[in-house]
C-alpha positions in Angstrom: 121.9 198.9 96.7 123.6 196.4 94.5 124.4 198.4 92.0 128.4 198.8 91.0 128.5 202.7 92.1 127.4 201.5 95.5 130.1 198.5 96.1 132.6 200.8 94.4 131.4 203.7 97.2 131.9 201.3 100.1 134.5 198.7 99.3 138.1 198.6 100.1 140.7 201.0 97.9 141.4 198.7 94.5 145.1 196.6 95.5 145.0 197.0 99.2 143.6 194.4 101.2 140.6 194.5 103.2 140.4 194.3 106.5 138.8 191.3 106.9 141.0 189.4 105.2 143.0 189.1 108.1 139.5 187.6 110.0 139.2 184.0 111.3 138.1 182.0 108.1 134.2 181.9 107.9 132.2 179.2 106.4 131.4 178.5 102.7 127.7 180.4 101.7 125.7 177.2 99.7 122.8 179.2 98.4 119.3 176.5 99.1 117.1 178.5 97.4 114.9 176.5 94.6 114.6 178.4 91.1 111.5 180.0 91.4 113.0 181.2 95.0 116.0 182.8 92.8 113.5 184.5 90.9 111.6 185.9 93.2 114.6 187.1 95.6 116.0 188.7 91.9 112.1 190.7 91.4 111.3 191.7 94.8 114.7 192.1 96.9 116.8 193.1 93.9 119.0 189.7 94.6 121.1 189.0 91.8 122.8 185.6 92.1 125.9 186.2 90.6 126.4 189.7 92.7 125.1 188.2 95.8 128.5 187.7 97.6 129.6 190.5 96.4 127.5 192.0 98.6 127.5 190.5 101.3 131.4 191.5 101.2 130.6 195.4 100.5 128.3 195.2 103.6 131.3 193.4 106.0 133.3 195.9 104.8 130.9 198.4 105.8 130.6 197.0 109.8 134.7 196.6 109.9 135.3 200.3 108.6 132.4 201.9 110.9 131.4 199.1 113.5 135.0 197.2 114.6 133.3 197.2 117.9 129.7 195.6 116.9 130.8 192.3 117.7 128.9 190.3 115.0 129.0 187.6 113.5 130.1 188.2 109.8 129.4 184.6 108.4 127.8 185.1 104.6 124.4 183.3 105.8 124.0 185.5 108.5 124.8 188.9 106.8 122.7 187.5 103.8 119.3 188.3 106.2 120.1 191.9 106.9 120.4 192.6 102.8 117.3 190.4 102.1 115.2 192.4 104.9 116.1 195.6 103.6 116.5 194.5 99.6 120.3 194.5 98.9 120.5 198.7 100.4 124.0 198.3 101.9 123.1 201.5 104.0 120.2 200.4 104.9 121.0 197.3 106.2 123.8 198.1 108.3 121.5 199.9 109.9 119.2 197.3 110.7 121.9 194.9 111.5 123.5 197.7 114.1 119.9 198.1 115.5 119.3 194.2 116.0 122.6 194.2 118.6 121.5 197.4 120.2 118.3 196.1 120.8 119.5 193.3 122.1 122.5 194.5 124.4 119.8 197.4 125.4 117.1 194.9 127.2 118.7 192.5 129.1 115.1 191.1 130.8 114.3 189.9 127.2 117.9 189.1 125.9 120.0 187.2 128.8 120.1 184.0 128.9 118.2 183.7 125.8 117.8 179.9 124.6 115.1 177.6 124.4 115.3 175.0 127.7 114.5 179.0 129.6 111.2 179.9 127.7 109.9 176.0 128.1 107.2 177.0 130.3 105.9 179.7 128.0 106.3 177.0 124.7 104.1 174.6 127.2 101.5 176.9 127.9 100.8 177.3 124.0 101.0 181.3 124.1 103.2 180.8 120.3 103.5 178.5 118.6 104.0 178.0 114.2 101.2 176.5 112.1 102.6 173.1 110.5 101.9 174.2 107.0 103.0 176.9 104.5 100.2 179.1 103.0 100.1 179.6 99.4 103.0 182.1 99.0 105.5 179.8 101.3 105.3 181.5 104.2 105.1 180.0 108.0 102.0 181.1 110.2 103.3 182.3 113.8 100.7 181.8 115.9 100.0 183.7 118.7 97.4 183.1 121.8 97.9 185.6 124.8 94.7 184.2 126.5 97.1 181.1 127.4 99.1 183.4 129.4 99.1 183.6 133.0 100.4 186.4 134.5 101.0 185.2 137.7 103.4 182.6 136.7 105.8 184.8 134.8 105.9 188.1 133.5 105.0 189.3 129.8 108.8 189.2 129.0 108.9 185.9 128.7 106.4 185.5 126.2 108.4 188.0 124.4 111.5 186.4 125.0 109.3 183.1 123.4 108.6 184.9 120.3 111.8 186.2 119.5 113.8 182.5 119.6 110.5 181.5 117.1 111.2 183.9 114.6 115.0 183.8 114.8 114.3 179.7 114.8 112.8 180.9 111.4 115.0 183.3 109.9 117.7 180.6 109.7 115.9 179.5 106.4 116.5 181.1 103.5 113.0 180.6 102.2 111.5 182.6 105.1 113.9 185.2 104.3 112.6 185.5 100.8 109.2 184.4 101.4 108.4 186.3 105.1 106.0 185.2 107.6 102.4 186.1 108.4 101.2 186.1 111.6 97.8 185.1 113.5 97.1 186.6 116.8 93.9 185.3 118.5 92.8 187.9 121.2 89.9 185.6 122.6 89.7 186.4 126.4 92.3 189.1 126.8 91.0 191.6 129.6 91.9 194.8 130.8 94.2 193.2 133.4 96.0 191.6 131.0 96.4 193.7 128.3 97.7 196.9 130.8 100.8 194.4 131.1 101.9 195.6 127.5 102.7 199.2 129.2 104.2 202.0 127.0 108.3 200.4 127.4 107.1 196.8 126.3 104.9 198.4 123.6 108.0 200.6 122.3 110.5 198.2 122.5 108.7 195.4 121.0 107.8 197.7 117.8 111.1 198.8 117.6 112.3 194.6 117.1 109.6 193.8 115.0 110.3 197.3 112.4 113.9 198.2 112.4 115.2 195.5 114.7 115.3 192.0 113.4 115.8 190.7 109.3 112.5 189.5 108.9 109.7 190.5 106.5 106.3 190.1 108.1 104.0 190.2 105.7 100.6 190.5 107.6 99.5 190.9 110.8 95.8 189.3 111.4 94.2 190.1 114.3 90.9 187.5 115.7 88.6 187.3 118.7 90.2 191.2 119.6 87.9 192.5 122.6 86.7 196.2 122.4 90.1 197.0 124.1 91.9 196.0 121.2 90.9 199.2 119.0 91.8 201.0 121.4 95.3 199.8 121.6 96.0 199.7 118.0 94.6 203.5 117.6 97.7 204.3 120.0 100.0 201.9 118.5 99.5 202.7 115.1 101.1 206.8 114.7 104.2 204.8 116.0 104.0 202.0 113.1 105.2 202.4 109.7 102.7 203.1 107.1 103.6 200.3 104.8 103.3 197.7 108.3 100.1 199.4 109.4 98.7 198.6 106.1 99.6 195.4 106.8 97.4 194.5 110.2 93.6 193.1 109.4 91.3 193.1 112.1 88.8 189.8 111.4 86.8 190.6 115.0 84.8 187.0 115.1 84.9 186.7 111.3 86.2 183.4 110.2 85.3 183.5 106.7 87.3 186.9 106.8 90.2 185.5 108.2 89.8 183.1 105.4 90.1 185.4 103.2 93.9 185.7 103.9 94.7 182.5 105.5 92.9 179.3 103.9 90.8 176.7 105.3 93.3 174.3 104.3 96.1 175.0 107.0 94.4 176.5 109.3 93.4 174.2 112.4 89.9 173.6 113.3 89.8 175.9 116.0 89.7 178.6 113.6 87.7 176.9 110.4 90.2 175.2 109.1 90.8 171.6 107.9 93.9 170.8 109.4 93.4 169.2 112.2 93.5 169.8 115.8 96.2 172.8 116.8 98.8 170.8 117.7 101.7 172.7 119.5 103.9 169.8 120.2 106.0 169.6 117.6 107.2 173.3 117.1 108.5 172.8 120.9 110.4 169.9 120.0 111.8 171.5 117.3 112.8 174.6 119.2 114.2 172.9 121.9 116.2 170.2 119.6 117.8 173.7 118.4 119.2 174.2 121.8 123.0 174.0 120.6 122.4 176.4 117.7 121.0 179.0 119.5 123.9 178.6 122.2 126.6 178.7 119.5 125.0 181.4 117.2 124.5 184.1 119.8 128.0 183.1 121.6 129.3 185.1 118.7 127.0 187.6 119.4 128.9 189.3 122.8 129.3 192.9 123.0 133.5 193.5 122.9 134.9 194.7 126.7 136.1 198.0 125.0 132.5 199.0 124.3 129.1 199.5 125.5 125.3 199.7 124.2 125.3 203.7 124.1 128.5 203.5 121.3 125.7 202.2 118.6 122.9 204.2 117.0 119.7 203.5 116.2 117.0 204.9 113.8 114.3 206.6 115.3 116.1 208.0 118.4 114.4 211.7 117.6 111.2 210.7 117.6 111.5 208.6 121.5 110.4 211.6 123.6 107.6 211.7 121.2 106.2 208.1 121.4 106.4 207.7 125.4 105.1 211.3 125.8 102.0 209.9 123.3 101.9 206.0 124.7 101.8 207.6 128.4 97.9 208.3 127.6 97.6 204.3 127.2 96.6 203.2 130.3 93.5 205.8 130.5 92.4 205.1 127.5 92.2 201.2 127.5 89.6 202.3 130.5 87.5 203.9 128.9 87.3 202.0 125.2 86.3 198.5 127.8 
C-alpha cells in the first residue's frame, strides 16, 4: 500500500544508495490525467498525487532486490499500471507484474513475434475490434465476435494473440488505467466445433492473463447471442474465476434492451441497437498497426536475461493447477451434452 510503514518496509536503508541509481536514466513520468481523473485514481486506487512516485520507486526497488533477473522495463509509466491494477499494494503488484513476464515467456505460440503487421489477418476478419466511443464512465468497449473466425485459416492463438496487442494498445493510456474497460462478446453462430477449440490449456491460460496476468481492470464482461453451449462453458469456467470477476459477467442471451441496460444505445452500433452507426472496424486497425514501432520498442525491453529462465519466476495460483485441469478435463463431454 502507499502508506509510509510500507515504503519504509521496502525501500533502500536511509543514506545508502539504491540500486537503481546506478540504472540507465529512464524517462520523465508527466502525469495526463484530467482533475476529476486525479480524484477518482485518489478514491478508488488509493492514488495520492504527491506520493505517486514515490511509489513507483518502493516498487522498483522491490523487482531490483528480489527480481534482478525479471528483465523489465522499470520506466515510471510502465510500473505506474501494475500499482493502478492492484491499487497502490506494492506486494501485490509485484506480483502481478512478475506474473505478466511469466505468462508471457511461458507461451511462446501466443507471445513470439508479437506485433501488429503478424495478427493482420485476424484484425481483417473483424474477430476484435474497440467501439469508437467511451461509455459514460470513460471506458473503451472491446469488442469481440468469434463467429468471424475461421478455424481453418489459423488457429485460435491468434485471435488471442489479437486481443492481447488491443488491450496492451489500451493500457498505454492512463485513463484506461484508471477508468478500465468493459467488454462485449457477441456469441452469434458459435458451434460445437468451434467452441471445443478453447480446450482446457487455452481456457487456463487465457484466465490466468486476463486475472493475475496483465494491469488492466475489466470492469464487465457482457455476454450476447451465447448459444446453449455457452452455459455450459461458463458453469466450468466459473469455480476457476475470481468471485469479484464472476460477478462481473452478464449474460444478455438475445436481449438488446438488456444489454442496454449496461451499454447505451448511444455508442453502441446498429448491429446491436445502438445509434452509432454501422460497426466500423477500420479504424482500430489502422490504429493498431500505425503503433507498429511501439510495440517493437516497448517489448524489446521486455527479453528474458541469458542467466535465467521462465521456471526462476513464481506465479500465484500454482497450488490450485492440478486442480483446474483435473476439473476443465470434464469440458469436452459436457459441451456435448448441454448442445
Amino acid at each position: 500500500m502507499s502508506g509510509e510503514s510500507d515504503y519504509t518496509r521496502t525501500s533502500p536503508s536511509a543514506g545508502s544508495p539504491s540500486d537503481n541509481e546506478f540504472l540507465p536514466d529512464r524517462p520523465k513520468y508527466v502525469c495526463t490525467l484530467s482533475p476529476d481523473l486525479v480524484t477518482k485514481a485518489r478514491e478508488e486506487l488509493q492514488e495520492k498525487p504527491e506520493w505517486r512516485l514515490r511509489d513507483v520507486q518502493a516498487l522498483r526497488d522491490m523487482v531490483c532486490k528480489d527480481y534482478p533477473s525479471l528483465g523489465t522495463c522499470l520506466d515510471d509509466a510502465f510500473l505506474l499500471r501494475f500499482l493502478r491494477a492492484r491499487k497502490f499494494d506494492y506486494d501485490r503488484a509485484l506480483q502481478l507484474l512478475v506474473n505478466y513476464h511469466t505468462c508471457r515467456r511461458t507461451w511462446p505460440e501466443v507471445f513470439s513475434n508479437l506485433k501488429p503487421s503478424a495478427i493482420k489477418p485476424v484484425l481483417e476478419s473483424g474477430v476484435v475490434t474497440v467501439l469508437p466511443h467511451r461509455d459514460p464512465q470513460g471506458r473503451h468497449v472491446v469488442c469481440i465476435r468469434p463467429d468471424r473466425w475461421t478455424p481453418s485459416n489459423y488457429p485460435i492463438t491468434e485471435n488471442i494473440r489479437a486481443i492481447y496487442l488491443t488491450l496492451e494498445k489500451l493500457i498505454q493510456s492512463e485513463e484506461t488505467q484508471v477508468n478500465g474497460i468493459v467488454i462485449l462478446a457477441d456469441y452469434k453462430g458459435v458451434s460445437l466445433s468451434k467452441a471445443s477449440h478453447f480446450g482446457p490449456f487455452v481456457a487456463k491460460k487465457v484466465i490466468g492473463i486476463l486475472q493475475d496476468g496483465f494491469p488492466i481492470r475489466i470492469k464487465a464482461v457482457n455476454i450476447i447471442n451465447e448459444p446453449r453451449i455457452f452455459k455450459g462453458i461458463f458453469a466450468i469456467i466459473k469455480p476457476f474465476l475470481k468471485e469479484k470477476i464472476a460477478n462481473r459477467f452478464f449474460l444478455h442471451g438475445c436481449d438488446l434492451n438488456s444489454l442496454h441496460q449496461n451499454i447505451p444505445p448511444v455508442i453502441l452500433p446498429e448491429e446491436y441497437g445502438g445509434t452509432a452507426g454501422k460497426l466500423d472496424i477500420s479504424a482500430w486497425n489502422e490504429l493498431l498497426l500505425a503503433s507498429e514501432e511501439d510495440f517493437l520498442r516497448d517489448f524489446s525491453e521486455l527479453v528474458l536475461p541469458c542467466d535465467s529462465s521462465p521456471h526462476d519466476l513464481l506465479v500465484s495460483g500454482d497450488a490450485d493447477e492440478k486442480q483446474c485441469d483435473d476439473s476443465l478435463r470434464g469440458m469436452k463431454p459436457q459441451l456435448y451434452y448441454c448442445y
